[in-house]
C-alpha positions as CSV (number, residue, x, y, z in Angstrom):
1,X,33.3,18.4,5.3
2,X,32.5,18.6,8.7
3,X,33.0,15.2,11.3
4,X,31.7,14.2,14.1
5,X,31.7,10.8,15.5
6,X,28.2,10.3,16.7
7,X,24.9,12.3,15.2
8,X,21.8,11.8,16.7
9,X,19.2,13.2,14.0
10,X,16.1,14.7,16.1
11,X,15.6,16.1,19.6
12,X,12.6,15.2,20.8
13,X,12.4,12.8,24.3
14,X,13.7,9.6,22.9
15,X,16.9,12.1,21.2
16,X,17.2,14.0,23.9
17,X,17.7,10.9,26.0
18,X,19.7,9.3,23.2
19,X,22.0,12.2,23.4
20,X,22.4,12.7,27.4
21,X,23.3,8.9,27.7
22,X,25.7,8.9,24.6
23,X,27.0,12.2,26.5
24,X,27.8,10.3,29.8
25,X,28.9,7.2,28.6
26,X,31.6,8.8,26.3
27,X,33.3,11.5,28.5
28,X,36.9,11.3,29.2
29,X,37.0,10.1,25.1
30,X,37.5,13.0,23.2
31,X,34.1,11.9,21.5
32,X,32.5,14.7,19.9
33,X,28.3,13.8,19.8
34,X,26.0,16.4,17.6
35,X,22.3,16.1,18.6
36,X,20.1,17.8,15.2
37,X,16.7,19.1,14.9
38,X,14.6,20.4,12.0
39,X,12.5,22.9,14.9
40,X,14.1,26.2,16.0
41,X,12.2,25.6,19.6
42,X,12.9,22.1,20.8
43,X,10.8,19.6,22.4
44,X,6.6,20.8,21.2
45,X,5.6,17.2,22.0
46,X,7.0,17.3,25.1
47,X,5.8,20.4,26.0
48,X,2.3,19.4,24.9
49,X,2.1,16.7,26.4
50,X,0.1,15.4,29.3
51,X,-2.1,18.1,29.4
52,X,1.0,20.5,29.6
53,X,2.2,18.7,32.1
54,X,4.1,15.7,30.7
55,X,3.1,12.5,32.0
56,X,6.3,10.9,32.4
57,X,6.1,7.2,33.0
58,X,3.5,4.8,34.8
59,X,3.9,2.7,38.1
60,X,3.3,-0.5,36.1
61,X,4.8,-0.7,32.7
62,X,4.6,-3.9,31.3
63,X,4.9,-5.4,27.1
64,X,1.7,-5.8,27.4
65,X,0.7,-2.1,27.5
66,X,2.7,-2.0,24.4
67,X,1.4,-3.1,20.4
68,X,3.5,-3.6,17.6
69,X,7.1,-5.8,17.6
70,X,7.5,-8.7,19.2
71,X,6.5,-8.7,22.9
72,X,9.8,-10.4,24.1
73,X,11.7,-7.7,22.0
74,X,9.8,-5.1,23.8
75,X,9.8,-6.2,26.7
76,X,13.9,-6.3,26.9
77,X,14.0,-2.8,26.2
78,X,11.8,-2.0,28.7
79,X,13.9,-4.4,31.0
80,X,17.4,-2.5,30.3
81,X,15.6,1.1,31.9
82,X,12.5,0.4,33.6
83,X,9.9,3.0,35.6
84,X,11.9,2.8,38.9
85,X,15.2,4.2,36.5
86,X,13.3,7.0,35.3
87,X,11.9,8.2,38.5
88,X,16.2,7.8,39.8
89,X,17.6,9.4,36.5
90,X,14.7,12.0,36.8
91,X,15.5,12.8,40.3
92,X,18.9,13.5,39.4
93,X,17.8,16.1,36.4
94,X,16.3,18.0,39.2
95,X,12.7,16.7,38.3
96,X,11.0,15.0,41.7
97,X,8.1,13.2,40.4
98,X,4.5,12.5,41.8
99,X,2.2,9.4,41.6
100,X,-1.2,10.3,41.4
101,X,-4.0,7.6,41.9
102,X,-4.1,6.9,38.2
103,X,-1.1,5.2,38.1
104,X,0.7,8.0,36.4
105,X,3.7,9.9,37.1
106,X,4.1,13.8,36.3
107,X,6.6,16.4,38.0
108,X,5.9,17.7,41.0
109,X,5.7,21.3,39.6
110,X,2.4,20.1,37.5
111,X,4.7,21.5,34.1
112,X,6.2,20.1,31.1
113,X,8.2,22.6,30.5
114,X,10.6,21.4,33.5
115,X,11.0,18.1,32.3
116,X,12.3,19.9,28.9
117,X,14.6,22.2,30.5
118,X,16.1,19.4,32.4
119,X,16.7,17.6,29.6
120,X,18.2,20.0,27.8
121,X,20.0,21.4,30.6
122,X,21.9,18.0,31.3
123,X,22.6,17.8,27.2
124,X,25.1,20.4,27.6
125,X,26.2,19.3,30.7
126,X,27.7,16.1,29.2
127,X,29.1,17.8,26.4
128,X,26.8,17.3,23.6
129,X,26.4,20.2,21.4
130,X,23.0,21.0,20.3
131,X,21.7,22.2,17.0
132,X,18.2,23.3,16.6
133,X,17.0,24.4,13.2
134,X,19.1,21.9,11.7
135,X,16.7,20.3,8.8
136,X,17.6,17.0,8.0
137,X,16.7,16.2,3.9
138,X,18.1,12.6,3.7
139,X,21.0,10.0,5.5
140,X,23.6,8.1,3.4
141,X,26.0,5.2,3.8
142,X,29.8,5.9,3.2
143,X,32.9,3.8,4.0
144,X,33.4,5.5,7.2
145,X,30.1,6.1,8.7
146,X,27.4,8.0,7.2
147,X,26.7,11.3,5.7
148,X,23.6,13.7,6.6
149,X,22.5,16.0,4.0
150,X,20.6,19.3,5.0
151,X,17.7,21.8,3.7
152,X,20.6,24.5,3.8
153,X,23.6,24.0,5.3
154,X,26.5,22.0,3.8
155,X,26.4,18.2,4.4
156,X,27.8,16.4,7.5
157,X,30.0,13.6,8.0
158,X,29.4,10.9,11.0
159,X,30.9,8.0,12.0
160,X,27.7,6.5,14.1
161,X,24.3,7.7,14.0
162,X,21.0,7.8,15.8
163,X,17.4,8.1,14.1
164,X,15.0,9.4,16.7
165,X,13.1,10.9,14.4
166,X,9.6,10.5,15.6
167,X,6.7,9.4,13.5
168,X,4.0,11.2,12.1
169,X,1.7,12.5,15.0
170,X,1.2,15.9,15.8
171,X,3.5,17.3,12.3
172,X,3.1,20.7,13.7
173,X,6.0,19.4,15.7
174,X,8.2,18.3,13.1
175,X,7.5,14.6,13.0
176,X,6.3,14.6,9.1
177,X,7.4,11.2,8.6
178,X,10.7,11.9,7.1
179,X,12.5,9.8,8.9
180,X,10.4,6.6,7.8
181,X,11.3,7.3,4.9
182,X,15.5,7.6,5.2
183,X,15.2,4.2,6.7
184,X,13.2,2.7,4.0
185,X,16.2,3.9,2.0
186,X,18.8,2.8,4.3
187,X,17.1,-0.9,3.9
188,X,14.8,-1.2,6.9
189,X,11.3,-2.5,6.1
190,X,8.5,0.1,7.2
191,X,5.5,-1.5,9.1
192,X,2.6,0.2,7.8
193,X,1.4,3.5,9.9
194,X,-2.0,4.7,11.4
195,X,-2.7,7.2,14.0
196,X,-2.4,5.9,17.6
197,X,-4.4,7.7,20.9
198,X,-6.3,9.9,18.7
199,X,-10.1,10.8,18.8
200,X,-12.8,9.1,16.8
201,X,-15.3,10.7,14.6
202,X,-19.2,9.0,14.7
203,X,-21.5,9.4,11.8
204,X,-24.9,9.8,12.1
205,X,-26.8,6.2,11.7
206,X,-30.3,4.7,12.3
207,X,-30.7,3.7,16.1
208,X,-29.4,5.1,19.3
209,X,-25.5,5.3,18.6
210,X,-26.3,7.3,15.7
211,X,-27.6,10.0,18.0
212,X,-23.8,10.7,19.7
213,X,-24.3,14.7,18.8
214,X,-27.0,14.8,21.4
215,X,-24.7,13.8,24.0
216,X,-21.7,16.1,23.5
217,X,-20.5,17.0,26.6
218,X,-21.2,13.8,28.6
219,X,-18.6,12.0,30.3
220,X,-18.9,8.5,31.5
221,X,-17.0,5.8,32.4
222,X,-17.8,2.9,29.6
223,X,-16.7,-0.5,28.2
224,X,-15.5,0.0,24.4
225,X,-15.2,-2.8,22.2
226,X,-13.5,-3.5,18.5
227,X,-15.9,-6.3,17.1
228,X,-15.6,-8.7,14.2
229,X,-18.4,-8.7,11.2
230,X,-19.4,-11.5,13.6
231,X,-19.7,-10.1,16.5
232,X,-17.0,-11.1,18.2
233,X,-14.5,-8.9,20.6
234,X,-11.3,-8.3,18.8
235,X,-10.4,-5.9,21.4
236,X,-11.7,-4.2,24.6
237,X,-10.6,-1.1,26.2
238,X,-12.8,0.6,29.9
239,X,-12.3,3.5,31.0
240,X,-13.7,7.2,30.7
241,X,-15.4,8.6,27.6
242,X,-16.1,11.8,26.3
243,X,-18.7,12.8,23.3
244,X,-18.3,15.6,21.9
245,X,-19.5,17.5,18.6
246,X,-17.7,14.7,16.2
247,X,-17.6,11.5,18.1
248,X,-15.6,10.5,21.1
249,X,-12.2,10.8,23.1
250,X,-11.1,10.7,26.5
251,X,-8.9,7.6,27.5
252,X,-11.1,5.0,26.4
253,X,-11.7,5.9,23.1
254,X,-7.3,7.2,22.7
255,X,-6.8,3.2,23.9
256,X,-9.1,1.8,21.4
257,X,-8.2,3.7,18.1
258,X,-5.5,1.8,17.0
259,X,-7.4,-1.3,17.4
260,X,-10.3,-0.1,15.2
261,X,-7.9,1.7,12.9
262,X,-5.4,-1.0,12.6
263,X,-8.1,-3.5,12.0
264,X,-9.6,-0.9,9.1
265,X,-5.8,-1.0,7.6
266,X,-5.1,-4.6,7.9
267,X,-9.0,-5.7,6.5
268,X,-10.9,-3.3,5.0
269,X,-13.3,-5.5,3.6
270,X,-14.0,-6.7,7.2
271,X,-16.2,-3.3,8.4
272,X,-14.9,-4.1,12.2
273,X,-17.2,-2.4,14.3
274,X,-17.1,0.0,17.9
275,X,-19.4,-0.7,20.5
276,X,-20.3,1.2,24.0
277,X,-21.1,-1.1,26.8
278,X,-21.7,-0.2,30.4
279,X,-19.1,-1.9,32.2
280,X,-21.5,-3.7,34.6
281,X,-21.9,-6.1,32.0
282,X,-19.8,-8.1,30.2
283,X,-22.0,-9.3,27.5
284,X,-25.9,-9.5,26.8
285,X,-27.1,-12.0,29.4
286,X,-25.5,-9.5,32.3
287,X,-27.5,-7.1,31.4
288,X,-30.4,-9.2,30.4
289,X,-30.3,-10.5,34.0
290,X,-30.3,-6.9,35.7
291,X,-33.5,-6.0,33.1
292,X,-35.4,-9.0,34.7
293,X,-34.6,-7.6,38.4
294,X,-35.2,-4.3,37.5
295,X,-38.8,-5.3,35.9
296,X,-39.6,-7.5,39.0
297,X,-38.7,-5.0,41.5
298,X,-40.2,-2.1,40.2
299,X,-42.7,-3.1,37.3
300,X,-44.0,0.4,37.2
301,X,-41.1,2.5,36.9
302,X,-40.3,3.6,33.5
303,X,-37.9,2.4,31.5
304,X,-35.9,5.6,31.1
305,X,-36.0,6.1,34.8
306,X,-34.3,2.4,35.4
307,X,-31.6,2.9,32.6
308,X,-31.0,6.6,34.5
309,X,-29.3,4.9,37.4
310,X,-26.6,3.1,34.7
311,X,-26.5,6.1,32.4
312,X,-27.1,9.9,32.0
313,X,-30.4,11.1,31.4
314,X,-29.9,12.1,27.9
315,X,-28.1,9.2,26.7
316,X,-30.8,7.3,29.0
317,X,-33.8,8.4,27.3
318,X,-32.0,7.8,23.7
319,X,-32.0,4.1,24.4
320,X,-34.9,3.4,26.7
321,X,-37.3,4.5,23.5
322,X,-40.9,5.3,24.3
323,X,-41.9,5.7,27.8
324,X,-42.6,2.8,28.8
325,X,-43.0,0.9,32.6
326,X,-40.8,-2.0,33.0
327,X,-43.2,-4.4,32.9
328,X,-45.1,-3.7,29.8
329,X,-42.0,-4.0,27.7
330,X,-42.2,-6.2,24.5
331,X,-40.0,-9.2,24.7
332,X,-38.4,-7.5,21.3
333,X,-37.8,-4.6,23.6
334,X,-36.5,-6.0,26.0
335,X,-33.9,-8.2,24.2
336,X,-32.6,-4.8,22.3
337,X,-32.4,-3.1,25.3
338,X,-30.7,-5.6,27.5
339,X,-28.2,-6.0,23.3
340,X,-27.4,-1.9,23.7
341,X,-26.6,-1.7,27.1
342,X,-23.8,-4.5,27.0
343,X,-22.6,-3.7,23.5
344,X,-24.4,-0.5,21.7
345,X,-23.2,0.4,17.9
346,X,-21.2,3.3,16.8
347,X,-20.8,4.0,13.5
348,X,-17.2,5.0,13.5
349,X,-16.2,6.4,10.4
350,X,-12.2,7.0,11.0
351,X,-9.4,9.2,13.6
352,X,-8.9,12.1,13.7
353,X,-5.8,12.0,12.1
354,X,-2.3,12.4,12.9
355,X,-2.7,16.4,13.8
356,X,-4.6,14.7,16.8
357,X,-2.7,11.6,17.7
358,X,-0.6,11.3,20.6
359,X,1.7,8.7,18.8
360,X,1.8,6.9,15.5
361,X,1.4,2.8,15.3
362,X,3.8,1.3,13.0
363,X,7.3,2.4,11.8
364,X,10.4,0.6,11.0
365,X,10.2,-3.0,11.9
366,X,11.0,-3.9,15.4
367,X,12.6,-7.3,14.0
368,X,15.4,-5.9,12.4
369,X,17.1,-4.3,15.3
370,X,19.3,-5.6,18.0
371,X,17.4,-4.8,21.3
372,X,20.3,-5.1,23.5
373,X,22.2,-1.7,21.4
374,X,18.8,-0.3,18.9
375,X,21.6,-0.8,16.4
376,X,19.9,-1.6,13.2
377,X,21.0,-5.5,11.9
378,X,20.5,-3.8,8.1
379,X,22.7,-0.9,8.5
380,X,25.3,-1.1,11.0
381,X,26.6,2.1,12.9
382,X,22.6,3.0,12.8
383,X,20.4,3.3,15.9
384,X,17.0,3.6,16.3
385,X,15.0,4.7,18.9
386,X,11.2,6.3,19.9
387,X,8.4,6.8,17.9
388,X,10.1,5.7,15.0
389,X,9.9,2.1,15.7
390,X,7.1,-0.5,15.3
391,X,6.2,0.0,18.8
392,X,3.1,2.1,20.6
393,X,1.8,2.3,24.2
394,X,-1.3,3.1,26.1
395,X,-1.8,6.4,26.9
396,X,-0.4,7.0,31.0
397,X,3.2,7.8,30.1
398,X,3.8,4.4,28.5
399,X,5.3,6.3,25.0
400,X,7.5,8.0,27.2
401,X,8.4,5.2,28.9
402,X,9.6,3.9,25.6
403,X,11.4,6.7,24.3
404,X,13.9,6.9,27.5
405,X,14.3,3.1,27.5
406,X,15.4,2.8,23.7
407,X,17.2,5.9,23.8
408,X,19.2,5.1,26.5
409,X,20.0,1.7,25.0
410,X,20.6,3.6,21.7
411,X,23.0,6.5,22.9
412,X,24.8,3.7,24.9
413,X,25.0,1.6,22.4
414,X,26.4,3.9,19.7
415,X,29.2,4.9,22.3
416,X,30.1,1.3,23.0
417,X,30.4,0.6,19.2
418,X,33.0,3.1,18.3
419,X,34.8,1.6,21.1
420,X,34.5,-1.7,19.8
């Protein structure tokens, strides 16, 4: 049987990483490092991403951008290879980067594809031998390490490995979930998964939300909100959102899904509701307020008209009703208008799915690994890194910000440990 001493099972940006750091930190040693992937053409996520253009990281990367495993856990990964060491470690892959006024970083050439080539480029420069089209079936513990069992080739024999085998967004890509599922056997506990950054579909519904097909096309800047059966803000996300022919995306409604989606997973019987606010007002009485100066300044204008300088004209007319002046408006009327400006109902009826999703939200349970090495505390002489993990970020390059930070830590760390 073949041996090598360190495996790392998946090349996507958190292997790829895994595998150049592993690379550097174990030259001069005679250590011979294998990085495997099921995909004959490496890197589809990457190349996908951004637009095409690979968003790389973000200006200001904090825990609190991220959901999932413990904040402080988080938060020392992100500590041990911060934003400022991926724009140095970039610059020295030959990949200037560029700040744009979002916050976000991508390279200077506008193209993803130079990010991968980079990568893959320094990969072989450190002496790591890559192996594309190399299907791994399942991962077992031995005496001396662990053995990886392929689709069609014979098995393979490694002293350390490292999982960074994404989760289950965009499968196209390879990441099917498989590698969930070799931890679950390897003894790590699997936190429940939903689709993270994807779209949302609307269904059609009684009352202005449940007109959203009217407005495909229409981009606005808006206030989204998860809500409690009670009404209450479980979580809030602003930003710009897009309807289109099944619901919404755009940055706002990416942030929010795996608030509304986790809260469908985790209480079903709770019905958590979406709702669109302007982001003018931060609750009822705001708006309510601007109603009452609207109606004193102009009591003749229309209500449509008014509700045209917040909103587009289509999505304008939907709530202002009837045509109406300001000043002849119902109290009733005015109370549900003043309600559906701050906080209007969608009636969300799930994601997209993972074919859509940017990331996945759950994976193996942040708990039971040892942030300093993302060696696993259930397996040792495993490592775990990327998508894999109980961890999820915004969208702005925060996944990616993730996947270098625990791969480094994880290709590191597997090196160190053999010489331990």
């Amino acid at each position: 049987m073949e041996r090598v001493d360190i495996a790392i099972v998946g090349a996507g940006a958190a292997g790829l990483a895994a595998a150049i750091f592993a690379g550097e930190a174990a030259r001069g040693t005679g250590c011979r490092i294998v990085a495997l992937d099921g995909a004959r053409k490496l890197g589809a996520k990457i190349l996908v991403s951004g637009g095409g253009r690979c968003n790389v990281t973000n200006v200001d990367v904090r825990p609190e951008d991220y959901w999932g495993g413990p904040r402080p856990v988080v938060r020392n990964v992100l500590r041990a290879f911060d934003h400022r060491r991926t724009l140095e470690w970039m610059e020295t892959l030959g990949v200037p980067l560029k700040l744009e006024p979002t916050g976000k970083y991508f390279p200077v050439t506008d193209s993803a594809r130079t990010v991968l080539e980079a990568l893959l480029r320094r990969v072989g420069e450190v002496g790591v031998e890559l192996r594309p089209g190399a299907r791994v079936k399942d991962v077992r513990r031995t005496e001396s390490g662990f053995e990886i069992h392929f689709a069609d080739a014979p098995p393979l024999a490694a002293r350390r490995i490292v999982m960074a085998m994404g989760g289950l967004s965009l499968p196209k890509s390879g990441s099917d979930g498989a590698g969930l599922a070799m931890a679950r056997r390897l003894g790590h506990g699997i936190v429940p998964t939903t689709p993270a950054l994807v779209p949302l579909l609307l269904g059609k519904a009684p009352g202005a939300g449940g007109h959203f097909a009217d407005w495909s096309g229409i981009t606005i800047d808006a206030r989204l909100a998860v809500r409690e059966p009670n009404g209450k803000a479980r979580e809030e996300r602003q930003g710009s959102l897009l309807f289109t022919h099944f619901g919404i995306s755009g940055p706002a409604a990416l942030d929010l899904s795996r608030h509304w989606l986790r809260a469908r997973l985790e209480t079903p019987a709770g019905e958590a509701g979406v709702t669109l606010g302007h982001p003018e007002f931060a609750n009822e009485e705001a708006a309510r307020a601007w109603l009452a100066v609207q109606t004193r300044e102009h009591p003749t204008r229309m209500a449509a008209t008014a509700l045209q300088t917040l909103w587009p004209e289509r999505l304008a007319r939907e709530l202002a009703g009837p045509g109406t002046p300001l000043g002849q408006l119902p109290k009733a009327e005015r109370r549900r208008l003043a309600r559906e400006l701050a906080a209007l109902p969608l009636n969300v009826t799930g994601g997209r799915g993972y074919s859509f999703a940017e990331t996945t939200a759950g994976g193996v349970d942040l708990r039971e690994i040892d942030y300093r090495t993302m060696e696993s505390r259930k397996a040792p002489g495993l490592f775990l890194c990327g998508e894999m993990l109980d961890v999820d970020g915004r969208i702005g390059g925060f996944n990616f910000q993730w996947a270098w930070a625990s791969g480094y830590l994880a290709g590191r760390g597997a090196t160190a440990s053999l010489a331990g």
